[in-house]
C-alpha positions in Angstrom: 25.3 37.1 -47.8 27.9 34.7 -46.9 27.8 30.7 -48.3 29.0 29.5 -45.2 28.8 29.4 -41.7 31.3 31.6 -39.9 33.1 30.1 -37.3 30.6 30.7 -34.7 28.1 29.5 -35.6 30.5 26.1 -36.3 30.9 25.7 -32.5 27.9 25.6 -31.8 26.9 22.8 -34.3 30.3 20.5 -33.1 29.1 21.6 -29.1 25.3 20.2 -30.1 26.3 17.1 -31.7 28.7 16.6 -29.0 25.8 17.0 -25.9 23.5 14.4 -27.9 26.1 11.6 -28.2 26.6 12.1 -24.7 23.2 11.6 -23.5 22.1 9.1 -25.6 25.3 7.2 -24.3 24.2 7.2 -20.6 20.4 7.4 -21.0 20.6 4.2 -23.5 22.1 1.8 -21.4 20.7 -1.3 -19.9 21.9 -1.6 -16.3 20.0 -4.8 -15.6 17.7 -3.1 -13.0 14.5 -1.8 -15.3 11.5 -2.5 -14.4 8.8 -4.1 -17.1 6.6 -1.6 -18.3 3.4 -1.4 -16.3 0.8 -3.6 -17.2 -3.0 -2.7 -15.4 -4.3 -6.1 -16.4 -1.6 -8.1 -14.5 -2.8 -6.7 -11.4 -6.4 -6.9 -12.1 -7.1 -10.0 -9.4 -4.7 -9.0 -7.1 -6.7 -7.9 -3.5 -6.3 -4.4 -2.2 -4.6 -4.4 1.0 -3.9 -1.3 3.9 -0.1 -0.5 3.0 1.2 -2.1 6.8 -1.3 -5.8 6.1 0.8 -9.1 5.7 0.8 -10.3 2.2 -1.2 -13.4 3.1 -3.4 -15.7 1.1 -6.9 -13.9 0.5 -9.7 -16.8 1.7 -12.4 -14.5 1.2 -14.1 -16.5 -1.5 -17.7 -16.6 -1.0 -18.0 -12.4 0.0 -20.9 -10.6 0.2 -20.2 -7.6 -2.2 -20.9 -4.0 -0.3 -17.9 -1.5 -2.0 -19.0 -2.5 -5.9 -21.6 1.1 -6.5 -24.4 -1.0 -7.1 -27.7 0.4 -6.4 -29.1 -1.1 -3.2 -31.8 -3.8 -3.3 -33.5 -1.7 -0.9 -34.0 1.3 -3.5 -35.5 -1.1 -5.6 -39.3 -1.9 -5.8 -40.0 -4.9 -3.9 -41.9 -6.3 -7.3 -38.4 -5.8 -8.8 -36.0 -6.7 -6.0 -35.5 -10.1 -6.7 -37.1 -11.1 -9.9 -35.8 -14.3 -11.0 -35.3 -15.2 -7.6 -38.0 -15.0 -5.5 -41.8 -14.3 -5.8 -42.6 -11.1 -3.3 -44.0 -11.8 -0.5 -42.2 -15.1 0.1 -40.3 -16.8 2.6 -37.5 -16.3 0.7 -37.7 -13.2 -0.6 -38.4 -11.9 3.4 -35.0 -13.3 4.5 -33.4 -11.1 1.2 -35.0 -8.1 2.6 -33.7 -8.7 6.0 -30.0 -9.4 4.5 -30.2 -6.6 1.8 -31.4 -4.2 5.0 -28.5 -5.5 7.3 -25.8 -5.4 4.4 -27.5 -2.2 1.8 -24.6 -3.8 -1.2 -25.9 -7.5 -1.5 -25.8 -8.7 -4.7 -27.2 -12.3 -5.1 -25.9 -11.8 -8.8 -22.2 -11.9 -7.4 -22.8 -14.0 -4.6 -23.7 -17.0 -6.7 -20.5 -16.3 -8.5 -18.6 -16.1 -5.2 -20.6 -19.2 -4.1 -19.6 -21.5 -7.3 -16.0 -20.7 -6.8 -16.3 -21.1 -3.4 -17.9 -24.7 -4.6 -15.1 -25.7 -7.1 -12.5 -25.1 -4.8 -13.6 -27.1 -1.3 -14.7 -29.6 -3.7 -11.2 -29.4 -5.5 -9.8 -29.2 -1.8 -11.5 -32.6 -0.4 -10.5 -34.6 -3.0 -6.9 -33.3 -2.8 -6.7 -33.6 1.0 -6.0 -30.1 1.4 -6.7 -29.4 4.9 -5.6 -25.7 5.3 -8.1 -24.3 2.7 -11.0 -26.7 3.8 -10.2 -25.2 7.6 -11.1 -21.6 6.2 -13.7 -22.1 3.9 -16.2 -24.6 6.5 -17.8 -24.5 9.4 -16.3 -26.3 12.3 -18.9 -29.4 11.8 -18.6 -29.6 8.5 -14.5 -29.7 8.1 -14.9 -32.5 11.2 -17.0 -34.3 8.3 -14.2 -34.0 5.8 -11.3 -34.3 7.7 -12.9 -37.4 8.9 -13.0 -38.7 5.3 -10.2 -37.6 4.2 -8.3 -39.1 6.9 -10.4 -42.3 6.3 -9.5 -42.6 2.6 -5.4 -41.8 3.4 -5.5 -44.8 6.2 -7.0 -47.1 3.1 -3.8 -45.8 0.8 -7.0 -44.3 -1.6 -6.3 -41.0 -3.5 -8.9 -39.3 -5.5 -9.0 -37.5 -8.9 -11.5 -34.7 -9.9 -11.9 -32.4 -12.7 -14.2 -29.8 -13.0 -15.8 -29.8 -16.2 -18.8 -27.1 -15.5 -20.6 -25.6 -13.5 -23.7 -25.6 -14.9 -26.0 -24.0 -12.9 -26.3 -22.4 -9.9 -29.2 -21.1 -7.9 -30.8 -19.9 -4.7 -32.7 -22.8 -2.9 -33.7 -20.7 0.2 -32.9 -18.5 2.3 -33.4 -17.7 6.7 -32.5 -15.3 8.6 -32.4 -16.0 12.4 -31.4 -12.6 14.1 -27.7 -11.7 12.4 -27.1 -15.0 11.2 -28.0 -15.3 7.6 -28.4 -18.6 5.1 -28.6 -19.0 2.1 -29.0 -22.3 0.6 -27.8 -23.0 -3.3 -28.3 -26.0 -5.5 -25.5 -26.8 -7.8 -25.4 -28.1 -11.0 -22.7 -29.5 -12.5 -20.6 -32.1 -14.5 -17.6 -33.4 -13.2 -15.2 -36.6 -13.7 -14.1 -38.2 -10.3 -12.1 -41.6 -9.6 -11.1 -42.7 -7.0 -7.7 -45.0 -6.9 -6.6 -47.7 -4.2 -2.8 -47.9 -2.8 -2.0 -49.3 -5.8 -3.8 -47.5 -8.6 -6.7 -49.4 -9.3 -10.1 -47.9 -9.9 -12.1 -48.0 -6.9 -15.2 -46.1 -7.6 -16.0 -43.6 -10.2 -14.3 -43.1 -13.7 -11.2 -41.4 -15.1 -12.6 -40.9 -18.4 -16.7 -40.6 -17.3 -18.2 -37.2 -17.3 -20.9 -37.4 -14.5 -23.7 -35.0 -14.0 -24.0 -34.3 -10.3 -26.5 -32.1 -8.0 -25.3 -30.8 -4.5 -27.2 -28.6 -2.5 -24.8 -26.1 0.0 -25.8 -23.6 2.7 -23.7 -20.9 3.2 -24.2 -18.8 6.4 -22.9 -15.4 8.1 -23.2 -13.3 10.3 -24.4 -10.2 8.9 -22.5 -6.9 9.9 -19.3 -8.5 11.2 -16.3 -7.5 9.6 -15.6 -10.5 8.5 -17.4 -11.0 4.6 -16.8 -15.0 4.4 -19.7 -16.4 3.8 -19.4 -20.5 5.4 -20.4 -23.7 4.0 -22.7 -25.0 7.1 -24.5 -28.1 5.6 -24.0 -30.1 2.5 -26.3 -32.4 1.0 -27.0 -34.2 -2.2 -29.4 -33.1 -4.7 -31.9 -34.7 -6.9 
């Protein structure tokens, strides 16, 4: 046996040595155009759009769930169907029926949830004056109502200041349903800190640094089997 490599087999080892420092010296450079690694949770409240749709704001806060799997409310015994909501039998629980049979994926579960976002943000919205998301979250008499007020309060010089603090609790009131058209009424529980401030910052009503507990009572309504899944706020009230 020989105790070396014959000069063959040398070639090959300098010819290796030599392809590996080559590719490592293009494929490890930085050219300034990588992408970030992809990260599934970034993306996890972006909206799924058709490939050719706009990239516009998505409004669609108070939706009436009908692509999440669940098991229809129909398929489930009427003793069942809306325990904790309504006693069978009901007013209430008849208008369910009738919105579960129009729309087979309604979730009263995920509609409350859609409902108390849909809740922080008008009442976010009115206190900020911001007209453009009021517009597409009410009904045409009730933005009248706010835009009224808020165009009230901006003639005084007022502004006002609210922070969420909760949402306590929120729950089904009622519900009708008049041919398509669908309500659902909710009453709202919650604790929030509100002031309102004159032209030249003075406390006008409410507190900066008071957490107040406040009731509201909302009715949402739709129009069931339109494409459209917003559900509108219709009439507002205050609770007790």
């Amino acid at each position: 046996m020989q105790d070396s490599f014959d000069i063959t087999t040398l070639i090959f080892i300098v010819l290796a040595v030599f392809v590996i420092w080559r590719l490592r010296s293009v494929l490890g450079q930085k050219t300034g155009n990588e992408q970030p690694p992809f990260d599934p949770m970034s993306r996890r409240d972006a909206p799924l759009r058709p490939s050719n749709a706009p990239a516009e704001p998505d409004h669609n806060v108070v939706r009436l769930p009908g692509a999440n799997g669940a098991r229809p409310a129909t398929d489930v015994p009427p003793a069942e169907r809306w325990k904790g909501i309504a006693e069978p039998g009901t007013p209430k629980a008849q208008a369910l029926d009738g919105i579960a049979r129009a729309e087979p994926g309604f979730d009263p579960a995920e509609f409350l949830e859609g409902a108390k976002s849909a809740y922080e943000m008008i009442v976010t919205a009115f206190a900020q004056g911001d007209r453009k998301t009021l517009k597409d979250l009410l009904s045409r008499d009730v933005y009248e109502g706010f835009e009224r007020a808020i165009t009230e309060r901006e003639r005084r010089g007022e502004t006002v200041e609210t922070t969420f603090v909760s949402i306590d609790r929120a729950e089904m009131a009622g519900a009708e349903l008049q041919g398509k058209t669908a309500q659902i009424v909710v009453r709202f529980l919650s604790k929030l800190i509100t002031a309102t401030r004159d032209s030249s910052g003075n406390v006008v009503d409410g507190s900066p640094e008071t957490v107040a507990d406040v009731t509201d009572v909302w009715t949402f309504a739709r129009t069931l089997g339109s494409r459209d899944p917003n559900w509108q706020l219709v009439a507002t009230e205050a609770g007790q």
